[in-house]
Backbone as XML, in Angstrom:
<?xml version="1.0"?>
<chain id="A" units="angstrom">
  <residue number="1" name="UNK">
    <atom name="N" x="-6.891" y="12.757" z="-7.290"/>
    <atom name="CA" x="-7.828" y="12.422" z="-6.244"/>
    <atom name="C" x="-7.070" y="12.269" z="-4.927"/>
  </residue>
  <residue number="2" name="UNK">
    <atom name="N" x="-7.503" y="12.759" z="-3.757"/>
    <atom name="CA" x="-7.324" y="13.027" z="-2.918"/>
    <atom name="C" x="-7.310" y="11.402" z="-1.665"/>
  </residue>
  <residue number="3" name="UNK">
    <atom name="N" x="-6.375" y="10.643" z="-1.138"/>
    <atom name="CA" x="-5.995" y="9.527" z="-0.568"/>
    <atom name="C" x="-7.075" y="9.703" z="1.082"/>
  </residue>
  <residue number="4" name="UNK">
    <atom name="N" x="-7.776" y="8.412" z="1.230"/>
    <atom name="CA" x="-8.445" y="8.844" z="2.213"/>
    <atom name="C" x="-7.631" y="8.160" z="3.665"/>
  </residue>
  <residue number="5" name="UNK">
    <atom name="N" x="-7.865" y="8.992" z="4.448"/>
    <atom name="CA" x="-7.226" y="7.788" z="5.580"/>
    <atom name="C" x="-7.297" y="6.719" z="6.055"/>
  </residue>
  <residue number="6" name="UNK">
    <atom name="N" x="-5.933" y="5.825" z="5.852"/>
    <atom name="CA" x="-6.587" y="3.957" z="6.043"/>
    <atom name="C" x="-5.452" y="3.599" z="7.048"/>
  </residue>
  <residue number="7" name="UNK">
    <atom name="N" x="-6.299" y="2.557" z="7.621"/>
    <atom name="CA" x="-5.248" y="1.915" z="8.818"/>
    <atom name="C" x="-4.202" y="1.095" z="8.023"/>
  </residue>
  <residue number="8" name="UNK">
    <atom name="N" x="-2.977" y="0.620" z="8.501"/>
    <atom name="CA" x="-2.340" y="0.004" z="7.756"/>
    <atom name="C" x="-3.017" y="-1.857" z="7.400"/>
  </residue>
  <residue number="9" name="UNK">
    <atom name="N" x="-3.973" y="-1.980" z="7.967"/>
    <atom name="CA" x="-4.666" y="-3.401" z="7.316"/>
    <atom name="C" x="-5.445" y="-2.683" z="6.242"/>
  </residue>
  <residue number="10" name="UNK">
    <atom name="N" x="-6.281" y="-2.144" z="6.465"/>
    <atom name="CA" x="-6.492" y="-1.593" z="4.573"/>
    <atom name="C" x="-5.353" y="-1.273" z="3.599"/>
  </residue>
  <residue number="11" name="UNK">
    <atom name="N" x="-4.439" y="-1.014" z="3.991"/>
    <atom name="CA" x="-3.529" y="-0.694" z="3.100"/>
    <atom name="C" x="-2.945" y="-2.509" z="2.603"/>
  </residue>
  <residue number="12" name="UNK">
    <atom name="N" x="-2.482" y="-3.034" z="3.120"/>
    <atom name="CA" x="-2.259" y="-4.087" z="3.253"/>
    <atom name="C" x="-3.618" y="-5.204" z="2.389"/>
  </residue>
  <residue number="13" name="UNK">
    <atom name="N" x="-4.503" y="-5.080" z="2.629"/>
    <atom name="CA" x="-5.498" y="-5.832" z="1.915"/>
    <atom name="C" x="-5.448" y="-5.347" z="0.966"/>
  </residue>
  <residue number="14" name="UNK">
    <atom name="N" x="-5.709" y="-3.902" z="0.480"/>
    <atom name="CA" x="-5.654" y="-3.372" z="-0.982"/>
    <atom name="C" x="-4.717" y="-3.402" z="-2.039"/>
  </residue>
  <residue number="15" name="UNK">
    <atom name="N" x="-3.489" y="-3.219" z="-1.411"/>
    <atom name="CA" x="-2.591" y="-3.776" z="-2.353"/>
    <atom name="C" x="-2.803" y="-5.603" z="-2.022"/>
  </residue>
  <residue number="16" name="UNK">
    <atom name="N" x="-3.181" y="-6.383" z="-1.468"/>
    <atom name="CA" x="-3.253" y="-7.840" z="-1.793"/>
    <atom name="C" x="-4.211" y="-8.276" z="-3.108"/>
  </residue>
  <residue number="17" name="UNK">
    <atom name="N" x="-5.548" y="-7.097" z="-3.231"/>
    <atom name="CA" x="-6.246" y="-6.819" z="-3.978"/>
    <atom name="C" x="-5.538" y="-6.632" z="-5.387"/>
  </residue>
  <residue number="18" name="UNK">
    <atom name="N" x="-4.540" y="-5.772" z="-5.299"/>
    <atom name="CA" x="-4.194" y="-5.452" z="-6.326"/>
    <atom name="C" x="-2.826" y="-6.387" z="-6.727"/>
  </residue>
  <residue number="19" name="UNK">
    <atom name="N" x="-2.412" y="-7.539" z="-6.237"/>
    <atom name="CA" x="-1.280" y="-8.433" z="-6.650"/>
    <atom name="C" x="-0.281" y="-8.707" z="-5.706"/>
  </residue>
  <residue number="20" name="UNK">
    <atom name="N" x="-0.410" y="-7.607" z="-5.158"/>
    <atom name="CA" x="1.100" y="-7.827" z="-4.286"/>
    <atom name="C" x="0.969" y="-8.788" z="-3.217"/>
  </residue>
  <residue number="21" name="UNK">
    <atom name="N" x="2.013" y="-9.001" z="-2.810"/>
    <atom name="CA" x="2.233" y="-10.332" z="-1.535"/>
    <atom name="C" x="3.854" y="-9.751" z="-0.898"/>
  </residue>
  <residue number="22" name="UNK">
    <atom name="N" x="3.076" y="-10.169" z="0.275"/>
    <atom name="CA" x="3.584" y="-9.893" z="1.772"/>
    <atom name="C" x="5.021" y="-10.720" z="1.690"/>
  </residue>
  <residue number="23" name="UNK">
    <atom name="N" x="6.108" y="-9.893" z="1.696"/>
    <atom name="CA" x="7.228" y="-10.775" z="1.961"/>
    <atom name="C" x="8.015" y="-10.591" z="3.527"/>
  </residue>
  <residue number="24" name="UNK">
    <atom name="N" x="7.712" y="-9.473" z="3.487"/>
    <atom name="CA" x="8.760" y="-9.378" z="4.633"/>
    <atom name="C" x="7.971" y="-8.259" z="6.157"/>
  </residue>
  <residue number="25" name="UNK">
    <atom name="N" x="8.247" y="-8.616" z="6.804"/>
    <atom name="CA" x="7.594" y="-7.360" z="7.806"/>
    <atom name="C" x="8.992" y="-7.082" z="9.027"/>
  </residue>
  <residue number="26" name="UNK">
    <atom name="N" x="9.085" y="-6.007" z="9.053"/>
    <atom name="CA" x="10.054" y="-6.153" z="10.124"/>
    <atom name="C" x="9.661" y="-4.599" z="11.166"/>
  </residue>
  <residue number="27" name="UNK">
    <atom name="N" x="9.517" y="-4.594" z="12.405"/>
    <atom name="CA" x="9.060" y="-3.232" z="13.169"/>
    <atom name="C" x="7.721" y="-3.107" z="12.567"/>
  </residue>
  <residue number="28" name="UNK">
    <atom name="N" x="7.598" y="-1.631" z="11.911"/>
    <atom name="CA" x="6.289" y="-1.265" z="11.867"/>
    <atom name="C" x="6.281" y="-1.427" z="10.024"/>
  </residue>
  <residue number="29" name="UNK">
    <atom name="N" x="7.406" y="-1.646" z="9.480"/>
    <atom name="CA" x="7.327" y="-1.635" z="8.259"/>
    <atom name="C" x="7.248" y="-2.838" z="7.334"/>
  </residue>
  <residue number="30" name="UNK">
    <atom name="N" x="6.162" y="-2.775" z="6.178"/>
    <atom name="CA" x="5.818" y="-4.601" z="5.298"/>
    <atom name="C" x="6.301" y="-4.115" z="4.106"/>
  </residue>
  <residue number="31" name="UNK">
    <atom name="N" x="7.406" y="-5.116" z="3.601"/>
    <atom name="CA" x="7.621" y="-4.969" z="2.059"/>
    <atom name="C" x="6.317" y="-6.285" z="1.392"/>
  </residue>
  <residue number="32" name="UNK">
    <atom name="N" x="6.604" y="-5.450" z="0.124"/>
    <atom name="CA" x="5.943" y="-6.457" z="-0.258"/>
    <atom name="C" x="6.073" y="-6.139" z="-2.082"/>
  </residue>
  <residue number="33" name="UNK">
    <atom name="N" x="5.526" y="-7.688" z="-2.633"/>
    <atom name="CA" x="6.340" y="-7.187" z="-3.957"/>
    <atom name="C" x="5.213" y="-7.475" z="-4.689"/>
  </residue>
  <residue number="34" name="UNK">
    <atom name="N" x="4.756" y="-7.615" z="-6.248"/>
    <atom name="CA" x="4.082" y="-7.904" z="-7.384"/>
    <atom name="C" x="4.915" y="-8.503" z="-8.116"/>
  </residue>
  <residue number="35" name="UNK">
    <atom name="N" x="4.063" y="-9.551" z="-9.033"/>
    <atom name="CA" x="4.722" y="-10.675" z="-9.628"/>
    <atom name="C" x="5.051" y="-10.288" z="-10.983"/>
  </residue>
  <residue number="36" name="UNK">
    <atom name="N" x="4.986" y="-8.822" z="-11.390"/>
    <atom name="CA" x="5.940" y="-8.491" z="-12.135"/>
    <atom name="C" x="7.290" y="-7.936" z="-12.008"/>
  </residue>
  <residue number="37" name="UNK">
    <atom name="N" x="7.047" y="-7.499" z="-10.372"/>
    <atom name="CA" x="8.619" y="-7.525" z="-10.076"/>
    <atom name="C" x="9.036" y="-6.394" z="-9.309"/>
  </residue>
  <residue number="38" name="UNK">
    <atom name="N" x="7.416" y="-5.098" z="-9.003"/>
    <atom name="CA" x="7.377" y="-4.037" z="-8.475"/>
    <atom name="C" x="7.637" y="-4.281" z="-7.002"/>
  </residue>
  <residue number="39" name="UNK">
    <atom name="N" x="8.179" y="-3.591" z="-6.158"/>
    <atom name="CA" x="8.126" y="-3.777" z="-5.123"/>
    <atom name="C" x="7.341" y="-2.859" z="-3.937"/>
  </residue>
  <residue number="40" name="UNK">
    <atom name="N" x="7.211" y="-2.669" z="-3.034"/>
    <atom name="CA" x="6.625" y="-1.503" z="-1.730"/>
    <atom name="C" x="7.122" y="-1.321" z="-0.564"/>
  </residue>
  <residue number="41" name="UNK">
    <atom name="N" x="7.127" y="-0.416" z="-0.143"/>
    <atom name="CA" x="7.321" y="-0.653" z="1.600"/>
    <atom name="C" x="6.539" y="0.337" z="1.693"/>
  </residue>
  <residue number="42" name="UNK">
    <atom name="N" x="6.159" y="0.384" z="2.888"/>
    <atom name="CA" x="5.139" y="0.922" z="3.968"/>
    <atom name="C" x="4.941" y="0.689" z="5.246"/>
  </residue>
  <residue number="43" name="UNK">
    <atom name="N" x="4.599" y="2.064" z="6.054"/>
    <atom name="CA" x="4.343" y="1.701" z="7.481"/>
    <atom name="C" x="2.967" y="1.160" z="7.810"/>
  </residue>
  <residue number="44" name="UNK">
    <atom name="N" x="3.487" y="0.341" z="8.376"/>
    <atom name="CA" x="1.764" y="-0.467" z="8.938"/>
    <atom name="C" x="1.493" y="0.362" z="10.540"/>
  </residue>
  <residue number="45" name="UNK">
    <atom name="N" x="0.983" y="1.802" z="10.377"/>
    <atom name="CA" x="0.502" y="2.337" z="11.454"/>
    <atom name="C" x="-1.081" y="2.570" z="11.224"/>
  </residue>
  <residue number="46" name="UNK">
    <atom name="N" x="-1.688" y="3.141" z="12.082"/>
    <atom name="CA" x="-2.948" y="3.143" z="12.358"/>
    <atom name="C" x="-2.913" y="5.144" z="12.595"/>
  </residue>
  <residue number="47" name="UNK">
    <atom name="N" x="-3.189" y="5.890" z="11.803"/>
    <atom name="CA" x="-3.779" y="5.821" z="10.063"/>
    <atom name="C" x="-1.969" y="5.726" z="9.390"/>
  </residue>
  <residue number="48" name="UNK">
    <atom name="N" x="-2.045" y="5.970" z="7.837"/>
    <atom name="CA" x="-1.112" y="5.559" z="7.560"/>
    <atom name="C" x="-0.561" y="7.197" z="7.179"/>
  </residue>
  <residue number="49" name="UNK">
    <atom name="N" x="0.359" y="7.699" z="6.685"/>
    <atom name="CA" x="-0.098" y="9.189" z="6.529"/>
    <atom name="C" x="0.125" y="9.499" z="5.137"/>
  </residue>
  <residue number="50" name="UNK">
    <atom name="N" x="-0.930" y="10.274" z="5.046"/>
    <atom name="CA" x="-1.274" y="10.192" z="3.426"/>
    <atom name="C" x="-0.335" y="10.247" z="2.653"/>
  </residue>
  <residue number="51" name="UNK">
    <atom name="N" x="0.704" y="11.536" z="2.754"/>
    <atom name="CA" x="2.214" y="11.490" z="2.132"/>
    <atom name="C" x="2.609" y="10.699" z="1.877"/>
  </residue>
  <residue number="52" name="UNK">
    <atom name="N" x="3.170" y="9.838" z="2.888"/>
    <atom name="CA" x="3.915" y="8.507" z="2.850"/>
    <atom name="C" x="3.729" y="7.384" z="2.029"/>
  </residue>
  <residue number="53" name="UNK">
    <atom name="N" x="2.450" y="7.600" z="1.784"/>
    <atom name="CA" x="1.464" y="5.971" z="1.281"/>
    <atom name="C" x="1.908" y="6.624" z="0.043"/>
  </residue>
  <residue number="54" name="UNK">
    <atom name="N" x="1.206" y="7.748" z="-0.684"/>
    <atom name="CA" x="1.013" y="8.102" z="-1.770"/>
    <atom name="C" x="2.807" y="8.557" z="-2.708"/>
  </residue>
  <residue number="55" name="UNK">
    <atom name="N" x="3.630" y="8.615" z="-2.047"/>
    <atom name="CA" x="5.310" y="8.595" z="-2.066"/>
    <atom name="C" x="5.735" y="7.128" z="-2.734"/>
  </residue>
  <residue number="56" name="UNK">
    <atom name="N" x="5.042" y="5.886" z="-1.828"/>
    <atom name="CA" x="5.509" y="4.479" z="-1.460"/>
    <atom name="C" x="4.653" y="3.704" z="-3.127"/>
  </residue>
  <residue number="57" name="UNK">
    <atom name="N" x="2.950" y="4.318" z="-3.133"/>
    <atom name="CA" x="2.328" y="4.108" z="-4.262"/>
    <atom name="C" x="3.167" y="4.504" z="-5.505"/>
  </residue>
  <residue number="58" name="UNK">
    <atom name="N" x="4.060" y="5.922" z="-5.443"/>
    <atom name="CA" x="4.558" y="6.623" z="-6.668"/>
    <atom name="C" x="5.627" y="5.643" z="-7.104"/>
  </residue>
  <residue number="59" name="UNK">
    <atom name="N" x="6.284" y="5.247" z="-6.101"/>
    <atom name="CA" x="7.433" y="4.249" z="-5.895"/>
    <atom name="C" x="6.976" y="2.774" z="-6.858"/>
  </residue>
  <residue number="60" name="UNK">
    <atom name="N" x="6.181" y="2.454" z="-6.232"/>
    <atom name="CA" x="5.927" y="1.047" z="-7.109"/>
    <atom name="C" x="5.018" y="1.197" z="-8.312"/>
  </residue>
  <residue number="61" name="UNK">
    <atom name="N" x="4.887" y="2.260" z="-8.531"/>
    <atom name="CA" x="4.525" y="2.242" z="-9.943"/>
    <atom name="C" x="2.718" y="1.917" z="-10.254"/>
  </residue>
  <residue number="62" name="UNK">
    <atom name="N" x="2.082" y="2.094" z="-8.791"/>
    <atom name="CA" x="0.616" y="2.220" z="-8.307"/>
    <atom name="C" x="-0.245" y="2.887" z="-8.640"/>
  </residue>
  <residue number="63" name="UNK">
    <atom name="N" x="-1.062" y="2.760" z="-9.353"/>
    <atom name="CA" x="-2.107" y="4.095" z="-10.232"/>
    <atom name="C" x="-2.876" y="4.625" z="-8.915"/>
  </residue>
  <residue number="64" name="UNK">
    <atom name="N" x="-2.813" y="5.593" z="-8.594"/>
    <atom name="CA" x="-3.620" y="5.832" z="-7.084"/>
    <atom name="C" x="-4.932" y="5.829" z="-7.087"/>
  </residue>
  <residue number="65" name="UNK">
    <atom name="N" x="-5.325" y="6.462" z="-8.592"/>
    <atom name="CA" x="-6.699" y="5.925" z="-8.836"/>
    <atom name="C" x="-7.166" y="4.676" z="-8.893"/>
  </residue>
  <residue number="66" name="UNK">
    <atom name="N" x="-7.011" y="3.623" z="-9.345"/>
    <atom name="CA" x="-6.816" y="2.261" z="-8.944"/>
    <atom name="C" x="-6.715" y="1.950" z="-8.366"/>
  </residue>
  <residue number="67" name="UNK">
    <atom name="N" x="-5.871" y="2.120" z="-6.978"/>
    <atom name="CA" x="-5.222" y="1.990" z="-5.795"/>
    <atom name="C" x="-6.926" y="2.290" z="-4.419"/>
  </residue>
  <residue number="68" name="UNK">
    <atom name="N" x="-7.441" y="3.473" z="-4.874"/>
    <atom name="CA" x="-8.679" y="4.158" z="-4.464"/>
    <atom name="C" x="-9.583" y="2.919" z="-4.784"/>
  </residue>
  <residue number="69" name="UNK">
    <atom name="N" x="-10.032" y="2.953" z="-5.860"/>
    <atom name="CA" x="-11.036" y="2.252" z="-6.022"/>
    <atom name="C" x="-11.210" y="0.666" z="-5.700"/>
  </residue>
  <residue number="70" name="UNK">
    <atom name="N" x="-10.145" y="0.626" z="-5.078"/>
    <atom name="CA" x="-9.942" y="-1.299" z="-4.625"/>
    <atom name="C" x="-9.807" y="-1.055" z="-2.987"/>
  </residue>
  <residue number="71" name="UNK">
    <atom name="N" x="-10.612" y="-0.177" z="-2.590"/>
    <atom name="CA" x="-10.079" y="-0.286" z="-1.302"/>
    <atom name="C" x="-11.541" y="-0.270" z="-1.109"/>
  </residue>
  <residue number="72" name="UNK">
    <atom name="N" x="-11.875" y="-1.644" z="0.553"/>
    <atom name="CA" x="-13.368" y="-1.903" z="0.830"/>
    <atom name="C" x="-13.633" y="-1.053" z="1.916"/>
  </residue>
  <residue number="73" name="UNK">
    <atom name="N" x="-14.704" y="-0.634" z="2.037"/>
    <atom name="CA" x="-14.890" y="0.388" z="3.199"/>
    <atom name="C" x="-15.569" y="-0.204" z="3.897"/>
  </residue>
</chain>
């Protein structure tokens, strides 16, 4: 399934949705980890670009389908 374009506060709420918490932000980029131990980074730009997100999702181990369906429109 195909990633739709989100500002980096949707991105950011959706993974909060999905466990993770905000540790660090520094420039344009937020790590952030899950309390099993996965971690993320990502750019918090306004849109985010689909590549990148879906690279950063592959990275932490993010079902993108899952990832999709927790996001509020």
């Amino acid at each position: 399934m195909k990633l739709p374009l989100l500002s980096g506060k949707q991105v950011l709420s959706t993974l909060k949705r999905l466990g993770f918490q905000e540790v660090h932000r520094k420039g344009s980029h937020v790590k952030m980890k899950h309390h099993d131990g996965r971690k993320i980074v990502f750019p918090y730009h306004n849109p985010v670009d689909r590549f990148t997100l879906k690279g950063s999702l592959n990275d932490a181990e993010v079902d993108i389908n899952d990832f999709i369906q927790h996001i509020k429109k």
